[in-house]
C-alpha positions in Angstrom: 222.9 39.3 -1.7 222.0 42.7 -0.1 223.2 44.5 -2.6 222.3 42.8 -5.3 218.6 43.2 -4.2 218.9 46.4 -3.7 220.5 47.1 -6.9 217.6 45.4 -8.6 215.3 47.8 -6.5 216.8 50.5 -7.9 216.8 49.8 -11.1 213.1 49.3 -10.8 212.2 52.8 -9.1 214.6 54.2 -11.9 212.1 52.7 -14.6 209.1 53.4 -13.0 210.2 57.0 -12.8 211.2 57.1 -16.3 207.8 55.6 -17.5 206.1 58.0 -15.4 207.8 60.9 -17.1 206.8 59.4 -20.6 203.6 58.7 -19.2 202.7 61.9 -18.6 202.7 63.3 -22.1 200.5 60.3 -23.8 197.0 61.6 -23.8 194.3 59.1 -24.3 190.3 59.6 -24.9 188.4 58.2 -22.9 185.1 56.5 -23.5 181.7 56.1 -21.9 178.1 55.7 -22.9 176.1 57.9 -20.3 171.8 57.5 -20.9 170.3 60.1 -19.9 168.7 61.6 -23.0 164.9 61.4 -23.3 164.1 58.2 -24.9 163.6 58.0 -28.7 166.4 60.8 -28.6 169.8 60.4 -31.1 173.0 59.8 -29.3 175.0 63.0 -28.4 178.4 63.5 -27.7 179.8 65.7 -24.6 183.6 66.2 -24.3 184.7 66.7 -20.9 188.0 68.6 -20.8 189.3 69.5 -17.3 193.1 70.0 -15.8 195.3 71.0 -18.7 197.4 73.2 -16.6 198.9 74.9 -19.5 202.3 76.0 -19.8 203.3 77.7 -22.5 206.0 75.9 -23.7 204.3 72.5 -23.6 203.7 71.9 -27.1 202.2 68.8 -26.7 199.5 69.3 -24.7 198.3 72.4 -27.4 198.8 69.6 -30.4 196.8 67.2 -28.5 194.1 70.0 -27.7 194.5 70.7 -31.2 193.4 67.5 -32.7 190.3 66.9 -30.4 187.8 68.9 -33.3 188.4 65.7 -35.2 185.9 64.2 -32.1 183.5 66.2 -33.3 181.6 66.5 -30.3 177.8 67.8 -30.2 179.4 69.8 -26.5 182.4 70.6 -24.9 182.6 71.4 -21.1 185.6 72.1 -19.6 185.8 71.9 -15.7 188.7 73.8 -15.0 192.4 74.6 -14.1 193.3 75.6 -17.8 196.8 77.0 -17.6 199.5 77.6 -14.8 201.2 80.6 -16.0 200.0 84.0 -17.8 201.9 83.7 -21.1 200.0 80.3 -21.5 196.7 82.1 -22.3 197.4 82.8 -26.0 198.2 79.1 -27.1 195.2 77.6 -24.6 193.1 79.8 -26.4 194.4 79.3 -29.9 194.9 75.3 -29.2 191.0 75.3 -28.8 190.4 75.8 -32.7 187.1 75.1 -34.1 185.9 73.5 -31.0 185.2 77.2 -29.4 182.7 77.6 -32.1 180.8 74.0 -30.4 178.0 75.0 -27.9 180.0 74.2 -24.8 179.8 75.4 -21.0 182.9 76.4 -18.4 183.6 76.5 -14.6 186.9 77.5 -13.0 189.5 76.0 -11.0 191.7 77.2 -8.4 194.8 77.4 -11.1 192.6 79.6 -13.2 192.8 82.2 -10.4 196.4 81.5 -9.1 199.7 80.1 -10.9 200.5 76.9 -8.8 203.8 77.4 -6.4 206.1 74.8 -5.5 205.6 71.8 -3.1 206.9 68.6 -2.3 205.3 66.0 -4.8 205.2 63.5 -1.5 202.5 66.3 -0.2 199.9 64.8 -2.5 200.2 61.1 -2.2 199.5 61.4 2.0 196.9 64.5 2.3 194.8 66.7 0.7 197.0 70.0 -0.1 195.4 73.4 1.2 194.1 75.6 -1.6 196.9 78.4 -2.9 195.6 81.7 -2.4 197.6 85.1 -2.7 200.4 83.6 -4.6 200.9 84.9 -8.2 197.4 85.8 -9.7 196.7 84.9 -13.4 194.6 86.5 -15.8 191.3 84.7 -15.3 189.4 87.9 -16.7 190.8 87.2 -20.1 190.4 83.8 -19.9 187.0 84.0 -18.9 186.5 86.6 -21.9 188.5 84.4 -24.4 186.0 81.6 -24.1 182.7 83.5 -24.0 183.6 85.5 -27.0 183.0 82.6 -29.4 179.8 81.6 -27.3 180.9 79.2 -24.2 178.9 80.2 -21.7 180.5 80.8 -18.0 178.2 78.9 -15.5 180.6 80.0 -12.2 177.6 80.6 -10.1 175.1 80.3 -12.5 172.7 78.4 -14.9 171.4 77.9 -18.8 169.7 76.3 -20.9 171.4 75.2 -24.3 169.2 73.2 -27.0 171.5 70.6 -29.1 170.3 68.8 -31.8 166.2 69.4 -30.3 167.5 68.3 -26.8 167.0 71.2 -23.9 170.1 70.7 -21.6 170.0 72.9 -18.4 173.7 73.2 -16.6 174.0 74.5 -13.5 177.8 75.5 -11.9 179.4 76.3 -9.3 182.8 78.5 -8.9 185.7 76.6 -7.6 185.2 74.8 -4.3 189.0 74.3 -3.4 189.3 78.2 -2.7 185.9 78.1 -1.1 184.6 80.0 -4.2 181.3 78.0 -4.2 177.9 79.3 -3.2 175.6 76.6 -4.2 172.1 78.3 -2.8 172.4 80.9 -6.0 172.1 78.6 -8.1 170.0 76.0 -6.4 166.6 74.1 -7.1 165.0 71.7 -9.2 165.6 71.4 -12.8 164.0 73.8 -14.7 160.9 72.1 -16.5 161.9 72.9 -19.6 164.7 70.7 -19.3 165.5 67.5 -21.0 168.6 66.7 -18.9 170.2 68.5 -16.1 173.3 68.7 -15.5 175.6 69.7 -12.7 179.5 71.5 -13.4 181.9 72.1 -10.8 185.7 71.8 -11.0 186.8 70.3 -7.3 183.8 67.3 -6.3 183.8 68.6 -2.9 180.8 66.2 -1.0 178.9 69.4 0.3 178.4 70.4 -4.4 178.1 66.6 -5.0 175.6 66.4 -2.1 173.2 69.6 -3.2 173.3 69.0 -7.0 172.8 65.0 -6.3 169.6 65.8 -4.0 168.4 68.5 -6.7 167.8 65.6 -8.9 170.3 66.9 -11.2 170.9 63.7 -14.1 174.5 64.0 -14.3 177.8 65.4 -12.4 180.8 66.7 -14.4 183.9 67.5 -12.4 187.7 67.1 -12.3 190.5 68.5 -10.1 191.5 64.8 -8.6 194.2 64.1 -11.6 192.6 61.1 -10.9 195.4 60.5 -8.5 198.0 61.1 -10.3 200.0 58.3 -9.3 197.9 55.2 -8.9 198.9 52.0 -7.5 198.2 49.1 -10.4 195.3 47.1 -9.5 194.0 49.3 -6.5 193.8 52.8 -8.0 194.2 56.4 -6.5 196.0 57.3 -3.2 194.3 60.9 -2.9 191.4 62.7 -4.2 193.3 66.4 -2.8 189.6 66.7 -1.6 186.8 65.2 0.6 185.6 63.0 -2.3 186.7 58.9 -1.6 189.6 57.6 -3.6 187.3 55.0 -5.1 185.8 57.8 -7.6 188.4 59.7 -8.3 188.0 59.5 -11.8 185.7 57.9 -14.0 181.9 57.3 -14.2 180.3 56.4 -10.9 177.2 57.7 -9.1 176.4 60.2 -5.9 173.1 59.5 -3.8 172.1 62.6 -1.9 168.6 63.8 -0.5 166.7 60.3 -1.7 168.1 60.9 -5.1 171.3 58.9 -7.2 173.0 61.5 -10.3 175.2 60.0 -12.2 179.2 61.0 -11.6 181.9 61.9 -14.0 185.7 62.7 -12.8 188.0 63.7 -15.2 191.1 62.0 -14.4 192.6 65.3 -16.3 195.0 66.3 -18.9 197.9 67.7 -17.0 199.9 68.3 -13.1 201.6 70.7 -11.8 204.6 72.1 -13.6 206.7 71.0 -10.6 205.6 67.4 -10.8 205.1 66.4 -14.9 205.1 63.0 -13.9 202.0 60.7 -14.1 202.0 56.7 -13.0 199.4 54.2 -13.6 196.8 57.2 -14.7 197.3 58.4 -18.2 195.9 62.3 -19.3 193.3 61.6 -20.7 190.2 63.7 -22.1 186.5 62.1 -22.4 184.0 61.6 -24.8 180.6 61.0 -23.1 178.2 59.5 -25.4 174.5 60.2 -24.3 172.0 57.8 -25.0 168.0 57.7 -24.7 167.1 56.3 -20.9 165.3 53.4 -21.0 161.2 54.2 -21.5 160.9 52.5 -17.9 164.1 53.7 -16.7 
């Protein structure tokens, strides 16, 4: 009877594993009305792109990247983590296609700065993993180059103003908390009155950035960096955040109250993981259309 049961366990971690493999490499879009635009104002769409973790051999991930310009989005912003390994620049770069030429914003993420080094996979699902710094450094300067050339603007540490379809949009970032990169006093304040909607960018939704921007009276948060979990637990969600940020949030739209104020949240749950672990469960990739409406004339 033992063995029969155990058997039958078996076979069930063998297909879970198996699913999560397949999992993995099934993107899906994601979508969410967000209002926030002044009211009277025609719907927008913002695609949020964050955690591809690029190899260069994955072909799959730069079809799926590919085909995204058929969302036609109004924005992009992409909230980090973009490749794991140098020779994956050229096809990140080239995967973008006619989305590059979109108005669209960009922070960093600690795997923009350093290729990802092995770990146990069991690291993540019982504590937040320390930042890796001084491993194998990538080429972030070309990256950073290869997405301003066509007009994304890099918002590490700073802030704009873009004007989309007659709405003013001020987005503020911050350079990659993980690593301790952040410094959000430079680019801290109000929104700038010029601005329609404010928005905050960061790539890891450490509390201390989710705190500031929430009691700037910022309108929205954009981040990623969770995976949103990775592997989830059906019908309770995320184990880990691999930050301070609760496990309830780890991906999706929520809130953050801070300083007498409430923004509005957004984790990506990500495209990708590490190339040690290409194994998602119970959290597809995914990418996310955010449609912004007009607020409510009371609201």
């Amino acid at each position: 009877m033992i063995g029969v049961l155990l058997g039958r366990l078996a076979a069930v971690g063998a297909a879970c594993f198996a699913y999560g493999l397949w999992e993995a490499r099934h993107f899906v879009v994601r979508r969410q009305d967000v209002a926030i635009l002044p009211p009277g104002s025609t719907p927008l769409r913002l695609l949020h792109v964050s955690d591809i973790h690029l190899m260069a051999r994955q072909a799959y991930k730069t079809d799926f990247l590919r085909a995204l310009a058929g969302l036609e989005p109004d924005l992009v912003v992409t909230t980090g983590d973009n490749f794991s390994e140098p020779q994956a620049l050229e096809p990140l770069l080239r995967s973008w296609g006619r989305l590059r030429d979109v108005p669209g914003v960009f922070v960093f993420g600690s795997n923009d700065y350093e290729a990802p080094v092995f770990r146990m996979p069991t690291d993540y699902l019982v504590r937040s993993t320390d930042p890796e710094v001084g491993t194998r450094p990538l080429p972030v300067e070309d990256l950073r180059a290869g997405y301003s050339e066509r007009g994304w603007t890099d918002i590490n540490t700073s802030r704009t103003l873009l004007t989309v379809r007659g709405v003013t949009f001020e987005f503020r970032g911050t350079d990659d908390a993980h690593l301790g990169r952040d410094d959000y006093s430079l680019v801290a304040g109000p929104p700038a009155p010029e601005a329609d909607v404010s928005i905050g960018v960061t790539h890891a939704p450490y509390l201390r950035v989710l705190d500031a921007m929430a009691a700037d009276g910022l309108d929205l948060i954009l981040a990623g960096h969770t995976h949103g979990g990775q592997v989830c637990v059906p019908y309770y969600g995320a184990l880990v955040t691999n930050c301070d940020l609760d496990t309830i949030r780890a991906k999706g739209l929520s809130s953050h109250t801070a300083g007498g104020h409430t923004s509005l949240l957004h984790v990506s749950a990500g495209m990708g993981s590490s190339p040690f672990a290409t194994y998602r469960f119970a959290c597809p990739p995914e990418v996310t259309v955010l449609t912004l409406t007009a607020r409510h004339p009371n609201g």
